[in-house]
N, C-alpha and C positions, 0 to 999 in steps of 0.2 A: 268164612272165606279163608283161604290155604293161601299165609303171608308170606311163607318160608318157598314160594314158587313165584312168587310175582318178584322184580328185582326193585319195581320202584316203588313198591307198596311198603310204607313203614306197618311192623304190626301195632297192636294198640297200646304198647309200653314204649313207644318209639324206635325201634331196633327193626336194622336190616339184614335180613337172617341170610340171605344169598350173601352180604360180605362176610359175616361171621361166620358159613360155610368156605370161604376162599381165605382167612387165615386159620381155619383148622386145616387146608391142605395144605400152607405153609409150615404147618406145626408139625405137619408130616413128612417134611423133606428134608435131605440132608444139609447138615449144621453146617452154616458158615460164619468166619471170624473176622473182623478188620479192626486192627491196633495201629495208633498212630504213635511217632513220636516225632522230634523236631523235623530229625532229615531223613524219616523212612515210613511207609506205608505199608504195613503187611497184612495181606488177604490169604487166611486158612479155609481151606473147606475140606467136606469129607468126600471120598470116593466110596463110592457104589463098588462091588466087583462087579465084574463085567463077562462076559463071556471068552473063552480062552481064544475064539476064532473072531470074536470081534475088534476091529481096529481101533484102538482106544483113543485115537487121534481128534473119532467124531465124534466123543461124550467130553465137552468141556465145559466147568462149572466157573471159568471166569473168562472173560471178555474184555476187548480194548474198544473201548466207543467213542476215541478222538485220542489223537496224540499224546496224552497226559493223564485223560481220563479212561478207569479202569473201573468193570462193574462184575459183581459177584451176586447170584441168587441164592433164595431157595425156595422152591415150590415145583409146579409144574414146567418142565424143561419146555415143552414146545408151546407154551404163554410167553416163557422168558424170550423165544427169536424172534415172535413176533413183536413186544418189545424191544428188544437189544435193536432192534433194525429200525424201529419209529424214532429210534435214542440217536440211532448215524445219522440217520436224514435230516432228525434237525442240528446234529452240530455241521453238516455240510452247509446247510440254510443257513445258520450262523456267520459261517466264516463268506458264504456268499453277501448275506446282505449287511454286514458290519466289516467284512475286511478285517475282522481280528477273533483269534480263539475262545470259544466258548467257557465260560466260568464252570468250577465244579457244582458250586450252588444254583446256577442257571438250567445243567442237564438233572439234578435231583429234582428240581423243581418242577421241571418237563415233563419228565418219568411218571410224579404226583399227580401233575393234571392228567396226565392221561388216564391214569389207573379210576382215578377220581370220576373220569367222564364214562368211566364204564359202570360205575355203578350208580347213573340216571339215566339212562336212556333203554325204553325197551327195545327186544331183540336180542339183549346182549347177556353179558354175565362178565361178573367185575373177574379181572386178572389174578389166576391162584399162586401168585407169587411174593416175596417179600424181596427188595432188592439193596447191595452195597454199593454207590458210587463212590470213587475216592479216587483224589490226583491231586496235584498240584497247582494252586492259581500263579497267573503271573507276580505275583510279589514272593514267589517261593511259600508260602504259608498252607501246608497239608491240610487237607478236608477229609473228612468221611461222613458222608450222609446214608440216612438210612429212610425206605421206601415201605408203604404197608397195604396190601388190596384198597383200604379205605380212600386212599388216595392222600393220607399224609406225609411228611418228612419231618427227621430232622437231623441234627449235627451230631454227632459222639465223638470220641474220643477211643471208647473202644466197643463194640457192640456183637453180637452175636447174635442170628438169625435162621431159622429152622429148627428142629427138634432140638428139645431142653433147652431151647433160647433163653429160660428164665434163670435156671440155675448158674446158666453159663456166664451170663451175664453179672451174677452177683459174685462167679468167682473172678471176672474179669475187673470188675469193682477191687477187688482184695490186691489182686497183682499188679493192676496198676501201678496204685496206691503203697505198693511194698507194705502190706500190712503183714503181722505174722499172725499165722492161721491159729483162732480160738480155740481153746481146749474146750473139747466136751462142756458143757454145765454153764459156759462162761459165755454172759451177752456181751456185742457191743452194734456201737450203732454207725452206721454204714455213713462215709465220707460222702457220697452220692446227692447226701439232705441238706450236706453242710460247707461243703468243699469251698472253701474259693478262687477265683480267677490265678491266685498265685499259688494255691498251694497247685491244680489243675498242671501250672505250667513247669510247675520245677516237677512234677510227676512226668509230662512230656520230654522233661528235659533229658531225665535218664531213665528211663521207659528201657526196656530189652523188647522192641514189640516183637518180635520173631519168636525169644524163649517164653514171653506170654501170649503169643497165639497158638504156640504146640502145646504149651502147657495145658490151657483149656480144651484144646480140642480132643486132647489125650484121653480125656476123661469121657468122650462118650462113641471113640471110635473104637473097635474093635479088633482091629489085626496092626495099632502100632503105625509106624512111618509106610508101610505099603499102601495104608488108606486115607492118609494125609497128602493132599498139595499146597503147596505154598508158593506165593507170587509178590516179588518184593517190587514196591515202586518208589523209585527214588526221583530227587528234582532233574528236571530235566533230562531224562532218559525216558528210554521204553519201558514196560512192565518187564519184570525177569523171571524165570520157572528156575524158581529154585531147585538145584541136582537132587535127584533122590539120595547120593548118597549122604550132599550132608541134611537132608533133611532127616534121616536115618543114624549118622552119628549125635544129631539135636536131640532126638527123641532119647536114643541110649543113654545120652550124659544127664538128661531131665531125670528119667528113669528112676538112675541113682542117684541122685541128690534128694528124689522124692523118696526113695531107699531109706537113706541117712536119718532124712525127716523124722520117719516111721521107725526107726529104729533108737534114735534119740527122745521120744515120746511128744516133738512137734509139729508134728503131722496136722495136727487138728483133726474137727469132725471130714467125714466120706461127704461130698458132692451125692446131693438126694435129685436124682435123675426121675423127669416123666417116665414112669414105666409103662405108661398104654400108650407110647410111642416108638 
């Protein structure tokens, strides 16, 4: 029997091969970032180029799905609108049938089930996408959840999604964290196993999420601030597109400081990138 066709057939090690096909096409798509800190919310993603006659207006990698609540992907773009549009409908349903704003943990959670309901029922095939939710709840306290074909979530603090999600993530561990990057030769063991509730929050507290979300993202985009956007959301406001220009003086000032690093001999080891991505 052919397991890796059927979507609701486990094969006989227990494993759902049509979902672990829908996050290798996540693993394929471009990288996106979301860093929190007390009072700001920053979602990086990479840009595609585009065609020089194409109107770059209708390729966008982040989305607003209720007043506060902001979502970023990465996988299959036209997975993500039919998503992005199940995600409106219920925060409309929301605000109709409670008369009050939908929770940021309430649409992650939405998002999960649905991805989730695609990978049991036949006909279908599970969602080739990974997604970032993040906003603000009514007590002012920033979210950021993170979305997986499987139909799970959960919380972060800082995450990264799409190609080299793994690397990225462990250097978003380091920056968080204000660790100084290891010399060659030299172990150590990752805050991540150990962390606690307070050191977490004094990390949020003075967090740079903007210059550690270009920072990471620097490392696996290729032409610099022209293929970086950045989308800052703060309490109570809109989401904001950050200017290319300073998202452009950001990237130069990182640049050289990563210069200096490298020139000083604290640089640390190179970021070891998927290369069959």
């Amino acid at each position: 029997m052919s397991y890796d066709r059927a979507i609701t057939v486990f094969s006989p090690d227990g494993r759902l091969f049509q979902v672990e096909y829908a996050m290798e096409a996540v693993k394929r798509g471009a990288a996106a970032i979301g860093v929190v800190s007390s009072d700001l919310i920053v979602l990086a993603v990479e840009k595609k180029n585009i065609a020089a006659l194409q109107d770059p207006r209708t390729i966008r990698k982040v989305c607003q799905i209720d007043e506060k609540i902001t979502l970023t992907f990465a996988g299959l773009t036209a997975d993500a609108r039919i998503l992005i549009d199940r995600a409106r409908v219920e925060c409309q349903s929301h605000r109709l049938s409670f008369d009050d704003e939908p929770s940021v943990q309430h649409v992650a959670r939405f998002i999960a089930q649905t991805q989730q309901q695609f990978t049991q029922r036949g006909g279908r095939r599970p969602f080739g996408l990974s997604t970032l939710v993040a906003g603000f709840d009514k007590d002012g306290k920033p979210r950021l959840f993170q979305t997986d074909p499987s139909g799970t979530f959960s919380e972060w603090k800082a995450c990264a999604i799409g190609r080299n999600s793994r690397p990225l993530t462990s250097l978003l561990e380091r920056l968080y964290f204000n660790e100084e990057p290891q010399p060659e030769g030299e172990g150590g063991e990752s805050k991540s196993n150990v962390a606690s509730e307070e050191l977490i929050a004094e990390a949020e507290a003075r967090a740079n999420a903007i210059d550690i979300a270009i920072s990471a993202l620097l490392e696996v985009v290729e032409n610099g601030s022209k293929n970086i956007e950045v989308v800052l959301i703060r309490r109570d406001k809109p989401f904001e597109l950050m200017k290319s220009a300073d998202v452009a003086a950001t990237v130069e000032r990182l640049q050289r400081e990563k210069e200096e690093l490298v020139r000083t001999g604290r640089a640390g080891e190179p970021l070891i990138l998927d290369s069959e991505y």
